[in-house]
C-alpha positions as protocol buffer text, in pm:
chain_id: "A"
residue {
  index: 1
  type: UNK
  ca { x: -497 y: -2444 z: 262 }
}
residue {
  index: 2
  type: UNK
  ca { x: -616 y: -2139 z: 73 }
}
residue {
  index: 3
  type: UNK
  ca { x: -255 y: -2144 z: -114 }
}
residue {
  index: 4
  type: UNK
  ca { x: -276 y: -2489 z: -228 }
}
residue {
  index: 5
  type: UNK
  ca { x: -629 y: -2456 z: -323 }
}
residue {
  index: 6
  type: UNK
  ca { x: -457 y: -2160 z: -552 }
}
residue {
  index: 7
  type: UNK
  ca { x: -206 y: -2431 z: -666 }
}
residue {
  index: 8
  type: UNK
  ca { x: -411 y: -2625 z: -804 }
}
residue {
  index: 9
  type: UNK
  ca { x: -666 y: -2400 z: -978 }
}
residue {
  index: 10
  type: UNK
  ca { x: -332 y: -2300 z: -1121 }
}
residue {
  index: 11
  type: UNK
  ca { x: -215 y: -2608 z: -1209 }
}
residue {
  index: 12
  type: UNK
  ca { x: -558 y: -2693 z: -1374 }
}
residue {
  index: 13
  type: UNK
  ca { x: -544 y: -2326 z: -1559 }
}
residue {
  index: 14
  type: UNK
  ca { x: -238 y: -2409 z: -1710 }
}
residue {
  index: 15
  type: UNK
  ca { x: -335 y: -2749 z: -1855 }
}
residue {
  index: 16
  type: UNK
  ca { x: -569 y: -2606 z: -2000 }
}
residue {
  index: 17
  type: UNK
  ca { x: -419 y: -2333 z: -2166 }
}
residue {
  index: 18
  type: UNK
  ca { x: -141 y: -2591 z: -2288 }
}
residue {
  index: 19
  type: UNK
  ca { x: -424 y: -2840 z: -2365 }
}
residue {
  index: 20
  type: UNK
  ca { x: -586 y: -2604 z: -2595 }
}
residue {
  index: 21
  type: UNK
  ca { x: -292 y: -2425 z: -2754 }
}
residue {
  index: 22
  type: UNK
  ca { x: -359 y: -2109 z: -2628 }
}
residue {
  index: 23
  type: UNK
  ca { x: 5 y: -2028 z: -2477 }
}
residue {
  index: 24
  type: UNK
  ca { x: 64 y: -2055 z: -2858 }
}
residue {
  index: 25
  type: UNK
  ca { x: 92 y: -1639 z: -2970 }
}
residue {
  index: 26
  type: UNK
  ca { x: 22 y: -1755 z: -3293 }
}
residue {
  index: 27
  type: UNK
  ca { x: -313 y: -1916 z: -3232 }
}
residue {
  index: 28
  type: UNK
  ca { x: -448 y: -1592 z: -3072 }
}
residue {
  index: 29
  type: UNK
  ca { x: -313 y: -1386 z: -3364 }
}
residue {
  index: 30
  type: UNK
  ca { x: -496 y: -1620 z: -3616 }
}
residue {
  index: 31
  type: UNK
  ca { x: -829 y: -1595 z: -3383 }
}
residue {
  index: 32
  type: UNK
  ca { x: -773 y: -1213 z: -3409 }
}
residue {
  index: 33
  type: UNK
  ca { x: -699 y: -1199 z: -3788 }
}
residue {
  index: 34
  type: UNK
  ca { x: -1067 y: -1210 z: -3864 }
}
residue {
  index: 35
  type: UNK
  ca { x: -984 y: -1107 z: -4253 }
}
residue {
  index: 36
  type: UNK
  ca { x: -710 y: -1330 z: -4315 }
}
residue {
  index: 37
  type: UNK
  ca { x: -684 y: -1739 z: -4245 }
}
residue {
  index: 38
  type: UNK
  ca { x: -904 y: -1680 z: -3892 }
}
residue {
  index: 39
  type: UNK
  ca { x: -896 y: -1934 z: -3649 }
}
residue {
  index: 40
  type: UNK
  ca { x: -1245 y: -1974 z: -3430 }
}
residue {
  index: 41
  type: UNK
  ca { x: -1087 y: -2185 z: -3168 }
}
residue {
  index: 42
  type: UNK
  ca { x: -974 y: -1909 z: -2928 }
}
residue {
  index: 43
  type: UNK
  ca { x: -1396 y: -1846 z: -2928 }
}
residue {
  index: 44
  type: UNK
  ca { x: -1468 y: -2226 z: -2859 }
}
residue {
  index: 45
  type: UNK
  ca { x: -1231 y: -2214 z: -2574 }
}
residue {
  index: 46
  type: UNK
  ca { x: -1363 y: -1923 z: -2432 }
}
residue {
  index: 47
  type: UNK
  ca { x: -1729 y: -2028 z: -2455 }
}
residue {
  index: 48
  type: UNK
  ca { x: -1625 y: -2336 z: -2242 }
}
residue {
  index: 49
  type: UNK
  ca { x: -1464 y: -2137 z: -1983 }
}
residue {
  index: 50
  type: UNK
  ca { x: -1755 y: -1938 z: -1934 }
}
residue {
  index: 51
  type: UNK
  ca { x: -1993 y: -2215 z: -1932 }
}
residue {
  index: 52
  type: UNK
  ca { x: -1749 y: -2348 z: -1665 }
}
residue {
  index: 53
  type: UNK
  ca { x: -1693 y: -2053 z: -1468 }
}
residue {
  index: 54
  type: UNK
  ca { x: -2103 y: -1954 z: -1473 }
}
residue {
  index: 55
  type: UNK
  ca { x: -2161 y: -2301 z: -1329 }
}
residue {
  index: 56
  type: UNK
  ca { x: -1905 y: -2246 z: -1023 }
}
residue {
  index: 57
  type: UNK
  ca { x: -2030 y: -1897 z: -978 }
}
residue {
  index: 58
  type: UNK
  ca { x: -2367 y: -2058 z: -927 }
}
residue {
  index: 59
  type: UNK
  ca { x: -2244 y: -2306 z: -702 }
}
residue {
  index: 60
  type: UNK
  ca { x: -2049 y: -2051 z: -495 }
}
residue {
  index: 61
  type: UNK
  ca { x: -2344 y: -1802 z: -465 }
}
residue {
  index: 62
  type: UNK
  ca { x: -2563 y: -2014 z: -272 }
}
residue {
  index: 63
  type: UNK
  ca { x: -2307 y: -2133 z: -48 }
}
residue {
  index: 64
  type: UNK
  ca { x: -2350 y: -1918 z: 266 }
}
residue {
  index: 65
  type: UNK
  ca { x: -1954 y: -1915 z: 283 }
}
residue {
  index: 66
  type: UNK
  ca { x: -1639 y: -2043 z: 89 }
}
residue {
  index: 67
  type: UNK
  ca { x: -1491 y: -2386 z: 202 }
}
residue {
  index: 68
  type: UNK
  ca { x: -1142 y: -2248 z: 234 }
}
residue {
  index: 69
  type: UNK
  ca { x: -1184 y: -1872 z: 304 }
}
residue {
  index: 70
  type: UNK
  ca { x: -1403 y: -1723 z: 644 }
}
residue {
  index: 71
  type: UNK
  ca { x: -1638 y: -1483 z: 349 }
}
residue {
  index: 72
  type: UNK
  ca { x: -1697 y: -1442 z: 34 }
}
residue {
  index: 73
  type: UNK
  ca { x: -1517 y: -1173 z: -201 }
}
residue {
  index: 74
  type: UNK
  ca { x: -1821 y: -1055 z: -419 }
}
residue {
  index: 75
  type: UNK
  ca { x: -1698 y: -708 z: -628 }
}
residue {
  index: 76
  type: UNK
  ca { x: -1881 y: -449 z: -526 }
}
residue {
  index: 77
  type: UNK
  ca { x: -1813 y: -231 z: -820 }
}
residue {
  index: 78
  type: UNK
  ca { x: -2005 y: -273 z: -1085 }
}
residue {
  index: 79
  type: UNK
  ca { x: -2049 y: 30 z: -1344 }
}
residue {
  index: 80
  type: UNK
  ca { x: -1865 y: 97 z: -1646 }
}
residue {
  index: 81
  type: UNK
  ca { x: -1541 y: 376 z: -1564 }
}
residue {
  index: 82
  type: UNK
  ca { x: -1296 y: 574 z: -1725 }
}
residue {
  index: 83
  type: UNK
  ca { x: -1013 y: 333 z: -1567 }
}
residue {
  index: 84
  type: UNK
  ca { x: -1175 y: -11 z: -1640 }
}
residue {
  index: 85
  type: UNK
  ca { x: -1191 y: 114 z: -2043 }
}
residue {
  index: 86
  type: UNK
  ca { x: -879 y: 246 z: -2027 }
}
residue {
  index: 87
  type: UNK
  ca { x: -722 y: -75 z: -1893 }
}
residue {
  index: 88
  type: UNK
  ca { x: -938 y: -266 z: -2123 }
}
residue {
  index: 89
  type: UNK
  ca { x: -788 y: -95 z: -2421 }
}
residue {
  index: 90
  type: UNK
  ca { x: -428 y: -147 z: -2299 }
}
residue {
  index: 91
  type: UNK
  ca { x: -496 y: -496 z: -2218 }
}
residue {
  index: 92
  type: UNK
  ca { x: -643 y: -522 z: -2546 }
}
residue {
  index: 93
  type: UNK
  ca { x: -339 y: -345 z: -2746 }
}
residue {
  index: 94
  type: UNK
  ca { x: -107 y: -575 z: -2559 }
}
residue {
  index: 95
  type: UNK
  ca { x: -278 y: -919 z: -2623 }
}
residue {
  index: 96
  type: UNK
  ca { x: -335 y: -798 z: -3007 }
}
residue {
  index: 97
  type: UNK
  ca { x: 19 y: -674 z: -3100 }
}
residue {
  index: 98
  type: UNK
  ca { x: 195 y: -967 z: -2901 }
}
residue {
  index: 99
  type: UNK
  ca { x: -69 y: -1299 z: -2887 }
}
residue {
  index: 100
  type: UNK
  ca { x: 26 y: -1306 z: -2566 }
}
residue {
  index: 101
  type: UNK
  ca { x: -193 y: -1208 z: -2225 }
}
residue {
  index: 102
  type: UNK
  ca { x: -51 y: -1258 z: -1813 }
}
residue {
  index: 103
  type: UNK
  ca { x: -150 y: -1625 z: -1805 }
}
residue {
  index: 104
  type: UNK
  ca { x: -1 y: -1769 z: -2118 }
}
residue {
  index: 105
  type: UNK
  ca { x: 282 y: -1532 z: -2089 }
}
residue {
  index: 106
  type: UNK
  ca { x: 401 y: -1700 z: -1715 }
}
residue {
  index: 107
  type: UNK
  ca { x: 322 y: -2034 z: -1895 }
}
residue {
  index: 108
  type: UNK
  ca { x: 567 y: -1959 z: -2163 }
}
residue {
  index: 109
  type: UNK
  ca { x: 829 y: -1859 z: -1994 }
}
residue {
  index: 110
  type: UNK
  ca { x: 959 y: -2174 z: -1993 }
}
residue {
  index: 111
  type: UNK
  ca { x: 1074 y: -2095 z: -2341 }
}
residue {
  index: 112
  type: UNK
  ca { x: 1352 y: -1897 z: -2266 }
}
residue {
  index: 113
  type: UNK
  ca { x: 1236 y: -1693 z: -2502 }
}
residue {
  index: 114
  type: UNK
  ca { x: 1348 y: -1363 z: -2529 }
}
residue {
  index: 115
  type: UNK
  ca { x: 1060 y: -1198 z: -2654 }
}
residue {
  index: 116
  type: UNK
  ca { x: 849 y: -1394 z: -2428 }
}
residue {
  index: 117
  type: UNK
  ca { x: 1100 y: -1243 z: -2135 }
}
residue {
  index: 118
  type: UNK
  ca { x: 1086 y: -879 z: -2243 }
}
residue {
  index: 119
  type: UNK
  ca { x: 706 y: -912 z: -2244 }
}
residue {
  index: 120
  type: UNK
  ca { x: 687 y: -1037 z: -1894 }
}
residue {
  index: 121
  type: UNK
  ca { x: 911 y: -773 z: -1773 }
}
residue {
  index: 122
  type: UNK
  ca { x: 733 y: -505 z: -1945 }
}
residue {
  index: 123
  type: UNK
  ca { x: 432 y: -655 z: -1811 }
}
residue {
  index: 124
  type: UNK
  ca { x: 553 y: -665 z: -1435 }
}
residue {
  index: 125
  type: UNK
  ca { x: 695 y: -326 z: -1497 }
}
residue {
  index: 126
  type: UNK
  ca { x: 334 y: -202 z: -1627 }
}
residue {
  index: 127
  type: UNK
  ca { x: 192 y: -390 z: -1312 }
}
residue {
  index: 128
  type: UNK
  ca { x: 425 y: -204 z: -1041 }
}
residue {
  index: 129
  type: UNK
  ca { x: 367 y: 153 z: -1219 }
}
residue {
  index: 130
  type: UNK
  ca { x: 7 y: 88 z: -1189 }
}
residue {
  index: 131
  type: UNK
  ca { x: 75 y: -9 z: -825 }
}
residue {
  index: 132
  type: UNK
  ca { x: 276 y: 353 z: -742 }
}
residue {
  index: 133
  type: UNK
  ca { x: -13 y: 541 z: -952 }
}
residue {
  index: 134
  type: UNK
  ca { x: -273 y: 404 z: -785 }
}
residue {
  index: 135
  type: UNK
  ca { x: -90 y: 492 z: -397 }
}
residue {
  index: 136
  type: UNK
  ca { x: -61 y: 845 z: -509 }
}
């Protein structure tokens, strides 16, 4: 059940993303090109995500468990590293040189696109190596 509940946040995820044009590299380059002809939707979407997201976070804290899962995943890490600002920075470089971060990337892979394929690869590859550092 947990799967399909996964499935369908998914599902919902990527309408949403299609609904709002942000699988569309250019319209997260034109958010980011705050000199040139910027583009203030990418900060409209996010506000409503958050306003979303805060709501179910509300909900979910005051449940005693989750409907589909036996507890609750809270993180229980919650200070300011050299790793998360590292990663931050990285994830940061990547989105701003390519328009492109994991979710829209999957989601626009049904391009074909070759650039949108090298990304994804470089992405996974980036994903494993972090993988091996991290069991070291």
């Amino acid at each position: 059940m947990l799967a399909v509940a996964a499935l369908i946040s998914g599902f919902v995820f990527g309408w949403g993303l299609l609904i709002s044009a942000m699988m569309q590299p250019a319209k997260v380059l034109a958010f980011l090109d705050i000199f040139g002809d910027w583009d203030p939707s990418l900060a409209i979407v996010m506000a409503a995500a958050l306003a979303v997201s805060a709501a179910g976070f509300a909900l979910a804290k005051r449940r005693a468990r989750p409907l589909l899962a036996e507890q609750s995943l809270w993180p229980s890490k919650t200070d300011i590293d050299r790793p998360l600002v590292i990663g931050s920075v990285l994830f940061g470089a990547g989105w701003g040189l390519v328009g492109l971060c994991p979710g829209p990337a999957l989601e626009n892979l049904a391009t074909l696109s070759p650039r949108v394929i090298a990304f994804v690869i470089a992405m996974a590859t980036g994903m494993v190596l972090h993988d091996v550092w991290q069991k070291r």
